[in-house]
Backbone as a ProteinNet text record, in pm:
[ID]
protein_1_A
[PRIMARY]
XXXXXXXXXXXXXXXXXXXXXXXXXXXXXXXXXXXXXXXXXXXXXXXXXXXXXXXXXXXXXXXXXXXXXXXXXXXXXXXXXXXXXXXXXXXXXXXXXXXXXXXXXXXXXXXXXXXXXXXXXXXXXXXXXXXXXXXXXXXXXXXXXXXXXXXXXXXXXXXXXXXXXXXXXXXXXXXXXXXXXXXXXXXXXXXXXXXXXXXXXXXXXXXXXXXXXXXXXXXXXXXXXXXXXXXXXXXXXXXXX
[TERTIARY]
4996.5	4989.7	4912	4953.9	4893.5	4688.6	4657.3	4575.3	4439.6	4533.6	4530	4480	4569.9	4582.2	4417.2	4460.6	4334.2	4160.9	4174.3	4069.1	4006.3	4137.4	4112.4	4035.7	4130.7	4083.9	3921.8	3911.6	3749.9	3630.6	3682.5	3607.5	3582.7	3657.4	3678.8	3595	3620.4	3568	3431.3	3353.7	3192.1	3162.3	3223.8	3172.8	3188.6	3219.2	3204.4	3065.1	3073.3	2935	2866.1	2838.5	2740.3	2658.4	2772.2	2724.1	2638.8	2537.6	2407.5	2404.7	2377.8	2356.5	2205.2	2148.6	1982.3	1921.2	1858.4	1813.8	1650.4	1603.6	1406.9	1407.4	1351.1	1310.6	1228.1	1123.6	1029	1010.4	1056.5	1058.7	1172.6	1258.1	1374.1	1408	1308.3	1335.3	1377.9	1468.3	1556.1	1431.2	1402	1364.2	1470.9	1528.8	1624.3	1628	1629.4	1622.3	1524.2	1405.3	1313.8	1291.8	1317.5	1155.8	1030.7	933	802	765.6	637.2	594.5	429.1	355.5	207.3	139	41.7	-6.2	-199.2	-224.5	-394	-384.3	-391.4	-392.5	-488.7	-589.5	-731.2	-733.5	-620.6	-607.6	-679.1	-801.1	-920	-1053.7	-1042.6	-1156.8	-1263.3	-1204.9	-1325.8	-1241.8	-1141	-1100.4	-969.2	-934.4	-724.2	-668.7	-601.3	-498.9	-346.8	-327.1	-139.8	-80.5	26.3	191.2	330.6	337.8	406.3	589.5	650.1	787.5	854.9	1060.6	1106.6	1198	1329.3	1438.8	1556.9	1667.9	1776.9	1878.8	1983.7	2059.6	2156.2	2245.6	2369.9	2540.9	2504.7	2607.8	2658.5	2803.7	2886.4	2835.4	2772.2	2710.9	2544.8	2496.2	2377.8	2331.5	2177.5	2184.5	2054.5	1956.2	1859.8	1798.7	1639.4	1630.7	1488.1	1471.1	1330.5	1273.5	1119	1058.1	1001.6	944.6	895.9	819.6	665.4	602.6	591.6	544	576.2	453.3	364.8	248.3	294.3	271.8	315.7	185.5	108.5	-34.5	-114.8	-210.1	-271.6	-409.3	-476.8	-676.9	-730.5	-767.8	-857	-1024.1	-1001.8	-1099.9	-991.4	-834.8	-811.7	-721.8	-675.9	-645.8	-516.3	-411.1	-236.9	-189.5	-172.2	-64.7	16.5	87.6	173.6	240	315	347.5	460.1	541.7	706.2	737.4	682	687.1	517.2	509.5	332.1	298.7	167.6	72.9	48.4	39.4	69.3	-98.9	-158.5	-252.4	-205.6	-315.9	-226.2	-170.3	-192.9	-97.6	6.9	97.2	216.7	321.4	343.8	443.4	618.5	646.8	795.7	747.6	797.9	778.8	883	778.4	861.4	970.7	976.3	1102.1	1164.6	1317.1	1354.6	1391	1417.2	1417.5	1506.1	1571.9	1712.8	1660	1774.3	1791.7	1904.6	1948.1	2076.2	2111.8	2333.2	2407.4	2347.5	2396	2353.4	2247	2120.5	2011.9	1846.6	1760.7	1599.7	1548	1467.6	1383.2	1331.5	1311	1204.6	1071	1086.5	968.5	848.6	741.4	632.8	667.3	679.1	686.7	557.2	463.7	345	290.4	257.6	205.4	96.6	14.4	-121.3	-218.4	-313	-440	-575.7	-621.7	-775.8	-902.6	-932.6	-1009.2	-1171.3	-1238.3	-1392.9	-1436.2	-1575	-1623.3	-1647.7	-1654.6	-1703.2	-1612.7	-1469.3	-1376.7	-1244.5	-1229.9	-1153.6	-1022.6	-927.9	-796.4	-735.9	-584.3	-461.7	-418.1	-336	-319.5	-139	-55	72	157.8	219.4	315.4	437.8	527.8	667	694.7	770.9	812.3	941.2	1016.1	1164	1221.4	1322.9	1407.3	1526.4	1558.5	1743.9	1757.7	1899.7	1928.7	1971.7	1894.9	1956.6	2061.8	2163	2326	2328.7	2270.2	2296.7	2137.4	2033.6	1969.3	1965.1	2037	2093.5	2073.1	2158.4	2138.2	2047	1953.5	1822.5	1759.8	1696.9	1662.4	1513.9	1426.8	1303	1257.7	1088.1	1022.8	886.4	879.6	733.4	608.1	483.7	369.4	259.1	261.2	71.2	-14.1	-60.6	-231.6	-263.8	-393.8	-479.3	-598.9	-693.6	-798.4	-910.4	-937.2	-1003.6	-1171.1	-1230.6	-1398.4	-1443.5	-1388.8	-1427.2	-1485	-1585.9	-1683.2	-1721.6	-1763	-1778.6	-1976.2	-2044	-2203.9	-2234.6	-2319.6	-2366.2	-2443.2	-2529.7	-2629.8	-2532.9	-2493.1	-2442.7	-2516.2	-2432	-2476.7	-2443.4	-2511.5	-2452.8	-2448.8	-2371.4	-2370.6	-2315.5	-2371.4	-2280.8	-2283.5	-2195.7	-2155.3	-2075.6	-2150.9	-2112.5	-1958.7	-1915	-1799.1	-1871	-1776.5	-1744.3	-1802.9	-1879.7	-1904.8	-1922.1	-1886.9	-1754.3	-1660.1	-1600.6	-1429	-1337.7	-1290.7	-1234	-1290.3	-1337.1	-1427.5	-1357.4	-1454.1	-1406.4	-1458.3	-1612.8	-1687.4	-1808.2	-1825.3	-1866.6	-1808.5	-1819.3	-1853.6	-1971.6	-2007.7	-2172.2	-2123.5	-2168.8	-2198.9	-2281.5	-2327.4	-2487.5	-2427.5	-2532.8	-2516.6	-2679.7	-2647.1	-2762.1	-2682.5	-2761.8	-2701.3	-2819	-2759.2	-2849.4	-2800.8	-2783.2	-2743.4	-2720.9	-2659.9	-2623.5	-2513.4	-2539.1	-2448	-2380.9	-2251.3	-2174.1	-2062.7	-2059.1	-1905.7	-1806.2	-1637.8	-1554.7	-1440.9	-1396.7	-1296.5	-1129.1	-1063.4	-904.7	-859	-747.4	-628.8	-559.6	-462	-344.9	-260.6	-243.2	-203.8	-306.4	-358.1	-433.8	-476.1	-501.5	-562	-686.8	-783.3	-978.8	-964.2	-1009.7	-1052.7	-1239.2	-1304.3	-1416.6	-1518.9	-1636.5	-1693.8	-1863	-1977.5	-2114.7	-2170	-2250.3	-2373.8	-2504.7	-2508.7	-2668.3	-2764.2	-2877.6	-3009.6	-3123.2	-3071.8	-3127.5	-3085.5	-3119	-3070.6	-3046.4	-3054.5	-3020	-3025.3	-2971.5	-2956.9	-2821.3	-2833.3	-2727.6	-2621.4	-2528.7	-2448.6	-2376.1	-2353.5	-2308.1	-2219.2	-2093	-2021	-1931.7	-1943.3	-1872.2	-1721.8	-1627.3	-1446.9	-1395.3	-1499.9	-1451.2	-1349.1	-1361.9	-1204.2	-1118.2	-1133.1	-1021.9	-947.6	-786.8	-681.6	-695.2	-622.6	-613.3	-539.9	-582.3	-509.5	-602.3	-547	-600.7	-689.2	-804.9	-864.1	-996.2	-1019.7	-1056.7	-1203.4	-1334.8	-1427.4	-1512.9	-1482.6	-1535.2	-1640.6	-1734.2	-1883.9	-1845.2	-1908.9	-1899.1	-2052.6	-2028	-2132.9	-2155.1	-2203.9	-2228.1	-2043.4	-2009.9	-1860.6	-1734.8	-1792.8	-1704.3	-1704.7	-1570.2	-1508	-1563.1	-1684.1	-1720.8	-1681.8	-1643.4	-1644.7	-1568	-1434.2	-1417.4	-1453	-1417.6	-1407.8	-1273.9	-1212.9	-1111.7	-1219.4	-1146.8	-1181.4	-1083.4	-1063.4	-997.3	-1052.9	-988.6	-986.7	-889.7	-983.1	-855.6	-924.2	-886.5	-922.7	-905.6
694.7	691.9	569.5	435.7	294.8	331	403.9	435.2	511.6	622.6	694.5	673.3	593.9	492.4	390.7	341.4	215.6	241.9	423.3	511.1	539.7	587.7	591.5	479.7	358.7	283.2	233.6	202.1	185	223.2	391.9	495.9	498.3	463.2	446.9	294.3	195.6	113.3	110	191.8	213.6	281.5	412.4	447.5	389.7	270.1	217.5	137.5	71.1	2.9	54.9	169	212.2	337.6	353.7	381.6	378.1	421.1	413.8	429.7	330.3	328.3	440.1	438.9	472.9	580.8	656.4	795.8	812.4	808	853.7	1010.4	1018.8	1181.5	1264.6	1333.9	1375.3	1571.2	1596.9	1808	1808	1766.6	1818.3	1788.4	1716.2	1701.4	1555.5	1522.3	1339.7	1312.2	1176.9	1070.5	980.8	948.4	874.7	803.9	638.7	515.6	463.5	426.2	404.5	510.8	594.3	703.9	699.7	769.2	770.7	899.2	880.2	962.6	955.6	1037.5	1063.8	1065.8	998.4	1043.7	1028.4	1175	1184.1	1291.6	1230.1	1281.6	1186.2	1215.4	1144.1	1230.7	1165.4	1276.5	1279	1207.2	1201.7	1185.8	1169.7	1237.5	1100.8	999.5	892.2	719.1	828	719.6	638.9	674.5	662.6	719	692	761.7	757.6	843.9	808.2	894.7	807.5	913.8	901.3	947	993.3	986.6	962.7	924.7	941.7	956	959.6	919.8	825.6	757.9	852.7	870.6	892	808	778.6	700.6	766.7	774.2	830.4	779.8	670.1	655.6	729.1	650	748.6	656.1	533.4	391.5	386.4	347.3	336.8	237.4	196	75	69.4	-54.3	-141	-172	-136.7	-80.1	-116.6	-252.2	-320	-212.3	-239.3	-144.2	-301.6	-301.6	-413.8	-379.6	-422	-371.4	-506.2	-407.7	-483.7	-390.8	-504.3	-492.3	-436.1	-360	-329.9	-308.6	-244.2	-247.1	-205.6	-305.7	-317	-290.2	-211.8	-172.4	-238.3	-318.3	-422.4	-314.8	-392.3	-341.6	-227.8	-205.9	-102.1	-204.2	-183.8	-209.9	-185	-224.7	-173.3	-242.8	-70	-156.9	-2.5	-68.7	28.9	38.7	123	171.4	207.2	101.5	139.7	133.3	236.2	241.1	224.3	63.5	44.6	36.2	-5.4	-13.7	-164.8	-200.7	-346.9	-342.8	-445.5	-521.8	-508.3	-544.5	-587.6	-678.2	-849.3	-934.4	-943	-815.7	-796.2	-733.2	-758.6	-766.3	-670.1	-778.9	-701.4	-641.2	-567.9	-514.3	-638.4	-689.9	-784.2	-790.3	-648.1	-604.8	-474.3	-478.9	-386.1	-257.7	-112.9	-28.2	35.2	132.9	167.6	297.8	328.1	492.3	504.6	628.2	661.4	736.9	775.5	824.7	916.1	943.5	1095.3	1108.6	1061	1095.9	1059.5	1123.6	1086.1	1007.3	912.2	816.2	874.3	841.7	909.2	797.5	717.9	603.3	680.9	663.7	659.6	594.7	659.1	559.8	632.8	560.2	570	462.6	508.1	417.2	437.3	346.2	370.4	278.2	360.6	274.9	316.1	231.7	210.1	214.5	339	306	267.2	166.8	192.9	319.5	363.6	425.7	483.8	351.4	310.5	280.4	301.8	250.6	363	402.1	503.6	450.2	508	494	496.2	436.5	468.7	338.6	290.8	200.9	218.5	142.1	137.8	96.6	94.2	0.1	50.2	-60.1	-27.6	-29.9	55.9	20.5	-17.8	-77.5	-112.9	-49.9	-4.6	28.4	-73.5	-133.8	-206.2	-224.4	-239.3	-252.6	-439.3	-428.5	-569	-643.4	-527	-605.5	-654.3	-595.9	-569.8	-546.5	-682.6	-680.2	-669.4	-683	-677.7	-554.7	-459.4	-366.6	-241.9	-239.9	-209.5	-67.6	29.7	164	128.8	182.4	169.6	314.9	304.5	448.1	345.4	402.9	371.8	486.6	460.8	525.9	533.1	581.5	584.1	676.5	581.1	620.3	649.3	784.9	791.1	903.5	825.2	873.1	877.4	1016.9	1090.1	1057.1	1057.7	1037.1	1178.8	1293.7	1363.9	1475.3	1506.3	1566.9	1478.1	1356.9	1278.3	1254.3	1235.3	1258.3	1118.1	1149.9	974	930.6	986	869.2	813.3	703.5	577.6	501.2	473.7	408.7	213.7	189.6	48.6	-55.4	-142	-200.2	-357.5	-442.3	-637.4	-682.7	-748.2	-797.9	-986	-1076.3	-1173.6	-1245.3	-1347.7	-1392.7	-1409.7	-1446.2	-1449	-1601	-1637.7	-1766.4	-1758.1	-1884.2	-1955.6	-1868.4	-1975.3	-1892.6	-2041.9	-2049.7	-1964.8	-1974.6	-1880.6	-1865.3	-1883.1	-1871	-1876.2	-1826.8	-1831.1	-1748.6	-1593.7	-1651	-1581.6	-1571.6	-1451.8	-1451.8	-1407.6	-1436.7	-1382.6	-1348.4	-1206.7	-1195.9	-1152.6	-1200.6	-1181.8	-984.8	-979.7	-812.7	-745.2	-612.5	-534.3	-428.7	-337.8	-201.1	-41.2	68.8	210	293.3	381.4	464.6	413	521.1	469.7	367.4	251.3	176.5	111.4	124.2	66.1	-66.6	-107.5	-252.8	-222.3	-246	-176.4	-309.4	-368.7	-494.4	-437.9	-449.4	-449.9	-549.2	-544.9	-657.4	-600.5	-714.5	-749.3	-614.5	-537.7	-452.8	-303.7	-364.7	-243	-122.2	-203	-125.2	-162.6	-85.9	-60.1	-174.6	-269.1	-330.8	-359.4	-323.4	-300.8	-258.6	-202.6	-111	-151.8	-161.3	-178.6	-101.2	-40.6	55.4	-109.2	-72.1	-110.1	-71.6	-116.9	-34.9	-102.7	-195.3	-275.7	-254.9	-226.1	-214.3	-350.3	-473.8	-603.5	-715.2	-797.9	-918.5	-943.4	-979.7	-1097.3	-1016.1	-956	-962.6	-1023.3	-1065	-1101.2	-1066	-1081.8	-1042.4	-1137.7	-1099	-1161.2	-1136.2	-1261	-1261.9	-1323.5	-1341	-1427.7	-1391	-1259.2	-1184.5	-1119.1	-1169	-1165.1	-1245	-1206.9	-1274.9	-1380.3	-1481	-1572	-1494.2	-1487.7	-1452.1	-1383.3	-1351.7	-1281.9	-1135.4	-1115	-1030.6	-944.8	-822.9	-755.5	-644.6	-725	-661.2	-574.2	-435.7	-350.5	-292.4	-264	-202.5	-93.4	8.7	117.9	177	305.5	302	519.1	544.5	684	762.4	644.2	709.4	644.3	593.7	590.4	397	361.5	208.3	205.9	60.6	18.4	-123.1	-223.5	-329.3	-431.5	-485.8	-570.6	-724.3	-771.9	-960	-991.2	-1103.4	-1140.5	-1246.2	-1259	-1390.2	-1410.8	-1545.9	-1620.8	-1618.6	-1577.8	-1669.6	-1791.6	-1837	-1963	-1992.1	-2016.1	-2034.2	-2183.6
2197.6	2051.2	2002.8	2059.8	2025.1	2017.1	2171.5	2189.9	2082.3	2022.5	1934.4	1807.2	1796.2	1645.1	1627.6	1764.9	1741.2	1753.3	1837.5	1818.8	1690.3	1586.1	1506	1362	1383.1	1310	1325	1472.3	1545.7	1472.2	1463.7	1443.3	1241.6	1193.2	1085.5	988	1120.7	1070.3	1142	1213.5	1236.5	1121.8	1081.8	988.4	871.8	844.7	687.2	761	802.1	880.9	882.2	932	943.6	823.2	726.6	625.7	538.7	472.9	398.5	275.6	187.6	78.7	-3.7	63.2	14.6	203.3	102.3	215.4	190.4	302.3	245.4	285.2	144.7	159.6	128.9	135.5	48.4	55.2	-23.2	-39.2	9.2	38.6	68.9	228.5	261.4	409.6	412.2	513.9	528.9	692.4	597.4	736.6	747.6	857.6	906.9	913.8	928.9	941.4	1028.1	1033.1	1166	1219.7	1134.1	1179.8	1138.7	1229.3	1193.2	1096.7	1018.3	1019.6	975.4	1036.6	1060.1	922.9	859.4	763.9	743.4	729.5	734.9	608.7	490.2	386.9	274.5	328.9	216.7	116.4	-28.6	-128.7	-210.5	-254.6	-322.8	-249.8	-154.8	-13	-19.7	-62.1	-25.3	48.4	103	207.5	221.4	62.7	25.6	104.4	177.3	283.7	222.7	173.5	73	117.3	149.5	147.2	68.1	3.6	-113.7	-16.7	-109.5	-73.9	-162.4	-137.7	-285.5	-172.5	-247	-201.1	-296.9	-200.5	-270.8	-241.7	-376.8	-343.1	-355.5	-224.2	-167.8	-223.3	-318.8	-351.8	-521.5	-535.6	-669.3	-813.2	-753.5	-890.8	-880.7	-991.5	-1020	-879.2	-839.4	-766.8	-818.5	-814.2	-838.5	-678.2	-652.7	-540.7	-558.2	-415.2	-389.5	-239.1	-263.4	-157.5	-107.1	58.1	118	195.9	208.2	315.6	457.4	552.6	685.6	777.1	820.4	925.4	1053.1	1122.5	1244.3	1388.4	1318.2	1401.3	1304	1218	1154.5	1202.8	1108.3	1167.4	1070	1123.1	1079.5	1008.9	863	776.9	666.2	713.2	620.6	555	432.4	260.4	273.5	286.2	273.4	168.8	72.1	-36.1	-88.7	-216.3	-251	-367	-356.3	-557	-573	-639.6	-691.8	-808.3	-868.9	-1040.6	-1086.8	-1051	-996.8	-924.6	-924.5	-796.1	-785.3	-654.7	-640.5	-529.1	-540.7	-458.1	-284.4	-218.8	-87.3	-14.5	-125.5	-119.7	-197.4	-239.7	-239.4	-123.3	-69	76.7	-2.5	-103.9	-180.9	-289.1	-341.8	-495.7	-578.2	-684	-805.4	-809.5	-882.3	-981	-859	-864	-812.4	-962.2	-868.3	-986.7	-953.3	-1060.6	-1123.5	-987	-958.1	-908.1	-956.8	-1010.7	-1076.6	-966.2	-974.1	-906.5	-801.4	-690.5	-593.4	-635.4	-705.6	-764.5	-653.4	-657.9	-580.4	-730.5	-667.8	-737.1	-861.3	-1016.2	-1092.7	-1074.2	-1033.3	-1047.3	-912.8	-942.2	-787.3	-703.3	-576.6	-479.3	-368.8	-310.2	-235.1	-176.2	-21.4	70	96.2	71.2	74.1	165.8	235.4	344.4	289.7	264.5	222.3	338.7	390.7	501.6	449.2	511.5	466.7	559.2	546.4	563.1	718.5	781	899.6	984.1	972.6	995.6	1042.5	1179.7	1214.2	1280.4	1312	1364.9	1299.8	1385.1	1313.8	1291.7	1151.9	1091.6	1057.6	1113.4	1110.3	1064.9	944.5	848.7	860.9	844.5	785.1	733.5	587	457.4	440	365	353.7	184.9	223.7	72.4	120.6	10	-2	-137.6	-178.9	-303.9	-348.7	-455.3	-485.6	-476.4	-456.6	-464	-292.6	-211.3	-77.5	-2.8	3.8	66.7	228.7	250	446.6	458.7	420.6	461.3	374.4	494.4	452.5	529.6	449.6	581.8	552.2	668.9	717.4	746.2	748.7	788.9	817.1	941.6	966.3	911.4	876.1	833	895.2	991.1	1090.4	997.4	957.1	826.4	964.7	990.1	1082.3	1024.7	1046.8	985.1	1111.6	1143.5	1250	1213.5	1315	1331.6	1354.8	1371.5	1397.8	1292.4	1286.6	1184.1	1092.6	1121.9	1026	1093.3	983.1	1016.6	1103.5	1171.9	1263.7	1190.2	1092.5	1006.8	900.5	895.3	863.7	732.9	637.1	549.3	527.2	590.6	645.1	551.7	509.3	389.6	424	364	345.5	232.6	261.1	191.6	178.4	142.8	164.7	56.9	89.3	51	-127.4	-189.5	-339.8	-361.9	-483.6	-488.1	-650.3	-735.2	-676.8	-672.9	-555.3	-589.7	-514.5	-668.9	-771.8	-868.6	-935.1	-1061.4	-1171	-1246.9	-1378.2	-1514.7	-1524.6	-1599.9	-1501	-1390.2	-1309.9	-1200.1	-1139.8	-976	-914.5	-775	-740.3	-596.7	-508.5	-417.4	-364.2	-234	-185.9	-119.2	-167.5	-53.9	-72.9	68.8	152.1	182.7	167.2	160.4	138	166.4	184.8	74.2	26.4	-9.2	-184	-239.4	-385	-373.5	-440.5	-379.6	-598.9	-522.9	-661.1	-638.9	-726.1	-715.8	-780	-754	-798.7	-796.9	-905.8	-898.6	-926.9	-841.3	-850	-938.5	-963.7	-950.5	-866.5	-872.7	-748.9	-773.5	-904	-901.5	-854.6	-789.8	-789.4	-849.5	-898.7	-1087.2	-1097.6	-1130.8	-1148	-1290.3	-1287.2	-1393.9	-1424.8	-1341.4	-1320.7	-1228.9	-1308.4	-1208.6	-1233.4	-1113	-1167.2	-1070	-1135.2	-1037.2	-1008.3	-867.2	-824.6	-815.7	-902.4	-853.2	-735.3	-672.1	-578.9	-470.6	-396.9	-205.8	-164.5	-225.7	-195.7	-285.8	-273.6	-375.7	-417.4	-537.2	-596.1	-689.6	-693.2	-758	-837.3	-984.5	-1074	-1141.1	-1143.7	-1263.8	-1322.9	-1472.5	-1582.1	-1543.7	-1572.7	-1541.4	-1679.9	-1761.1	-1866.2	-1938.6	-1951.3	-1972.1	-1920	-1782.1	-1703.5	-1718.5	-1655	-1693.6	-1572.4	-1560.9	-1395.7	-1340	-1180.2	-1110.4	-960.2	-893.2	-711.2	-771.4	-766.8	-757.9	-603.9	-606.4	-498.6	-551.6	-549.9	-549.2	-409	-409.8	-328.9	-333.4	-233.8	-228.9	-174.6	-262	-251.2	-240.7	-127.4	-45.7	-86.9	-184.1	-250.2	-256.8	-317.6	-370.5	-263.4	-152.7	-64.9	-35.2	-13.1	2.8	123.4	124.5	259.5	305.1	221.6	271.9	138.2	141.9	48.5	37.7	-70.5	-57.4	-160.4	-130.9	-263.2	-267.5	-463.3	-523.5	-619	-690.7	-751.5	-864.4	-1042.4	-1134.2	-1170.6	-1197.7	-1297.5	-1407.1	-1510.6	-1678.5	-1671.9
[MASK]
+++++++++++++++++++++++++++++++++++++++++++++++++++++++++++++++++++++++++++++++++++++++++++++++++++++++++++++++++++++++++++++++++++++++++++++++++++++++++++++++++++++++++++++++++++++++++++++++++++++++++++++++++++++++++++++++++++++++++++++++++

């Protein structure tokens, strides 16, 4: 009976332990804690690799609920960032602000993991994402994401493009970068939120790039060359006012 008893309690007290606050799920299907899953879904066909996610929270109370990204085997040349409510840059690692999920309820906010491949630039690119709730950062569920973006049917004539570092930086009324390049070639500036705050067509296959920041706000910004629609090569630069 003693036996019995203390089976029981054991068993009772793993399962409060091991209990889960927050579930990843997307259509109706559960990823489990540190599972993988595969993603080759270029959903605007010029090199975004996104996978779409929704969290449910398993409990009977509201909870407040941070997403965290985490490098695992990184491909050098691809862009990792992501979107919890917004869209964050790719030197955001945590999301800011954590966000409401209500009772037994899936996320209403966006949640998306996203890889930026350039052009020129194939394999598989590996992150880990994190959900936990503010009250209870420790305990935390995970899903890994292999972005993989195939070479196969992709044309061998090559549109080859450079692009030199940002000068000054950190700017302040300007920035300038040297670049060489084929094809229709355009410039495309982020913020940290990864949000388009500007865009310039080139009509030169080489030279000096210029652009006005004067009304930009301060802060980490990401100008990309774009190579006939498609992301070939970034640079960061700095305002400060």
């Amino acid at each position: 009976m003693k036996k019995s008893i203390f089976t029981l309690v054991f068993m009772a007290l793993m399962s409060h332990v091991t209990a889960q606050t927050l579930q990843f799920e997307l259509d109706g299907n559960v990823y489990y804690d540190g599972e993988a899953i595969e993603c080759t879904n270029d959903e605007y066909g010029y090199g975004e690799y996104i996978q779409h996610m929704q969290i449910r929270n398993l409990t009977s109370g509201s909870v407040n609920v941070f997403i965290e990204m985490e490098y695992v085997e990184p491909l050098d040349g691809v862009m990792n960032t992501f979107c919890w409510g917004s869209c964050f840059g790719p030197d955001v690692m945590v999301s800011p602000t954590a966000l409401e999920i209500a009772a037994n309820s899936l996320n209403t906010d966006e949640l998306s993991f996203h890889a930026l491949y350039p052009e020129d630039v194939f394999g598989v690119d590996i992150v880990r994402y994190y959900a936990y709730t503010e009250d209870n950062p420790d305990q935390r569920i995970s899903i890994i994401v292999k972005f993989r973006k195939s070479g196969e049917g992709v044309a061998e004539i090559m549109h080859p493009v450079a692009m030199g570092q940002a000068y000054p930086n950190p700017a302040t009324t300007t920035v300038n970068f040297d670049y060489s390049g084929e094809g229709a070639l355009s410039a495309v500036v982020y913020n940290l939120m990864g949000q388009e705050v500007m865009r310039q067509e080139l009509n030169a296959s080489n030279g000096q790039l210029s652009l006005s920041v004067v009304d930009f706000q301060e802060g980490i910004y990401f100008c990309t060359m774009m190579v006939n629609g498609r992301a070939m090569t970034t640079q960061k630069f700095v305002v400060k006012k």
